[in-house]
C-alpha positions as CSV (number, residue, x, y, z in Angstrom):
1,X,219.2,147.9,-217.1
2,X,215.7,146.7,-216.8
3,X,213.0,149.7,-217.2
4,X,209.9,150.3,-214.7
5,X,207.4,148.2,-216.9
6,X,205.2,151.9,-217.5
7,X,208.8,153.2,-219.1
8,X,208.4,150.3,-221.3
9,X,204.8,150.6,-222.2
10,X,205.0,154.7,-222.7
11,X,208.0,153.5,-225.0
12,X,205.5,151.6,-227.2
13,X,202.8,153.9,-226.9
14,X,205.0,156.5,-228.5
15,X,206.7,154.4,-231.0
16,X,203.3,153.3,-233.1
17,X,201.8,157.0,-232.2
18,X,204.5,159.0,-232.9
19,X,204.4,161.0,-236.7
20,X,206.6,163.8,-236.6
21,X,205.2,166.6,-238.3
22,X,206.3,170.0,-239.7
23,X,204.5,173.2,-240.0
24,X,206.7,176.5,-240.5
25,X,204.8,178.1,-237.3
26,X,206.9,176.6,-234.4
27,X,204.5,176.6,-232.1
28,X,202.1,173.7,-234.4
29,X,204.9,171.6,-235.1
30,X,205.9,171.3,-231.6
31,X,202.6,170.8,-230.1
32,X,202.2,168.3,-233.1
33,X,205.4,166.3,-232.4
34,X,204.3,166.5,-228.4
35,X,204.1,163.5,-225.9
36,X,202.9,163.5,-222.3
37,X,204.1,161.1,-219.5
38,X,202.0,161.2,-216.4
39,X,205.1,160.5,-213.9
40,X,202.0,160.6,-211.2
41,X,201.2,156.8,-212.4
42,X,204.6,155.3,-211.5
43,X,203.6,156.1,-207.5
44,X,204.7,154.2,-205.3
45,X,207.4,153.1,-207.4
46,X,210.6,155.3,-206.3
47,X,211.9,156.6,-209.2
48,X,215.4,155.6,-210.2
49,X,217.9,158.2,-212.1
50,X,219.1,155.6,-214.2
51,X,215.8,154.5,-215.1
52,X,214.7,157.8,-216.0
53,X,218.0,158.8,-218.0
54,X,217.4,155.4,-220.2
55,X,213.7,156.3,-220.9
56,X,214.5,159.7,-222.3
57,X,217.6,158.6,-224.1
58,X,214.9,155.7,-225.9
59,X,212.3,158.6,-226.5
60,X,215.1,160.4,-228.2
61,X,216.2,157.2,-230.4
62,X,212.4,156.7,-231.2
63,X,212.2,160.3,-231.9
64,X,215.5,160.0,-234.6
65,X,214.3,156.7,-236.1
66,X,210.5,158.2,-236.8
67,X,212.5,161.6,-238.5
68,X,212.9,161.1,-243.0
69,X,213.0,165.1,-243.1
70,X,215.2,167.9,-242.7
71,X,217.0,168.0,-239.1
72,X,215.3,168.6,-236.1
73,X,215.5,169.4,-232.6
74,X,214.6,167.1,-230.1
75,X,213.7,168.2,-226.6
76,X,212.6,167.0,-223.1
77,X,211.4,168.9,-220.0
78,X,209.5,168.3,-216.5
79,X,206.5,170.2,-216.5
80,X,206.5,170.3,-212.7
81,X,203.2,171.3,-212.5
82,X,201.3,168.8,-214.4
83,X,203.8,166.0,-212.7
84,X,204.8,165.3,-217.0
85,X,207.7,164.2,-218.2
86,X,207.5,165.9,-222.3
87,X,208.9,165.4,-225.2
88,X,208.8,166.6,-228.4
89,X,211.0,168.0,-231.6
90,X,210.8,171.0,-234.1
91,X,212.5,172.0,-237.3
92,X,215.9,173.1,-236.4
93,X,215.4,176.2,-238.7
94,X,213.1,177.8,-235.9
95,X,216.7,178.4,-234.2
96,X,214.7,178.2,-231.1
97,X,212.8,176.3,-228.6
98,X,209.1,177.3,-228.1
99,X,209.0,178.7,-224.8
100,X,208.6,181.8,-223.2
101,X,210.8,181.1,-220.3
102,X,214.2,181.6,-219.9
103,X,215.7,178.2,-220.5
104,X,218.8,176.2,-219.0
105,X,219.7,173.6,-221.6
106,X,221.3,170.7,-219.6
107,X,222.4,166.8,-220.1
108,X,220.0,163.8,-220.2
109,X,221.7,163.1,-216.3
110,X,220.8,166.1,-215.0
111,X,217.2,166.0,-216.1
112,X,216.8,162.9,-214.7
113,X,217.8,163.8,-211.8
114,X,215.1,167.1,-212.0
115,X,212.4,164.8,-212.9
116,X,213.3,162.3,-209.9
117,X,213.7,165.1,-207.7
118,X,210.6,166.9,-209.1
119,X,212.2,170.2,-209.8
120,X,212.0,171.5,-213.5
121,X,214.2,174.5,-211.9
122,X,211.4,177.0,-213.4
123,X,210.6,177.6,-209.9
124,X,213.8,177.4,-207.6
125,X,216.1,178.7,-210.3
126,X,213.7,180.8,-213.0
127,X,215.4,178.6,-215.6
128,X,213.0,175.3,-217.0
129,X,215.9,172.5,-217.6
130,X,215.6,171.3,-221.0
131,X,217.7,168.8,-222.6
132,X,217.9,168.9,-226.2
133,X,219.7,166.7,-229.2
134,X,219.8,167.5,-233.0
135,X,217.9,164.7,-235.2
């Protein structure tokens, strides 16, 4: 499948920036080991589920490949209001993801489709969608 060609540059963008780091405060590791995609900069390009499912599934490889420590969680979410599509990872020893929301963890299709749809669920559903993957 052939990515839009901002997927593809977002995809090296985070591969040479991305240095995972690890702090026993949860909240600094996962702002630390945070990425931002502007999904605003792919208009008018409809988005395409597919698309969007291989680009996450690729942050998550990159994410994997850049981890030499102890395992990790790995996590992606629409913030709805910024119009972001977010990754980032955290020690899995925090036993938790840092959010003060109630959370629905859900597959890499279904947030796809969220993020093409442009509903994180926060607001029709009180639950954010997050998928998440242990590295």
């Amino acid at each position: 499948m052939t990515l839009h060609f901002v997927f593809e540059q977002w995809l090296s963008e985070l591969e040479s920036e991305l240095n995972l780091v690890e702090a026993s405060d949860i909240n600094e590791e996962a702002n630390g080991n945070l990425f931002t995609f502007a999904i605003l900069t792919l208009d008018p390009t409809p988005l395409n589920t597919e698309q969007i499912e291989d680009f996450i599934s690729k942050c998550l490889h990159i994410y994997q490949a850049k981890n030499t420590g102890l395992a990790k969680v790995f996590y992606c979410w629409l913030d709805e209001q910024a119009g972001q599509i977010r990754t980032s990872a955290i020690s899995a020893s925090h036993n938790k993801l840092p959010f003060r929301c109630n959370l629905k963890s859900c597959s890499s299709s279904e947030l796809a489709y969220s993020i093409k749809s442009n509903e994180s669920g926060l607001f029709s559903c009180r639950q954010l969608n997050v998928w998440q993957h242990v590295i």
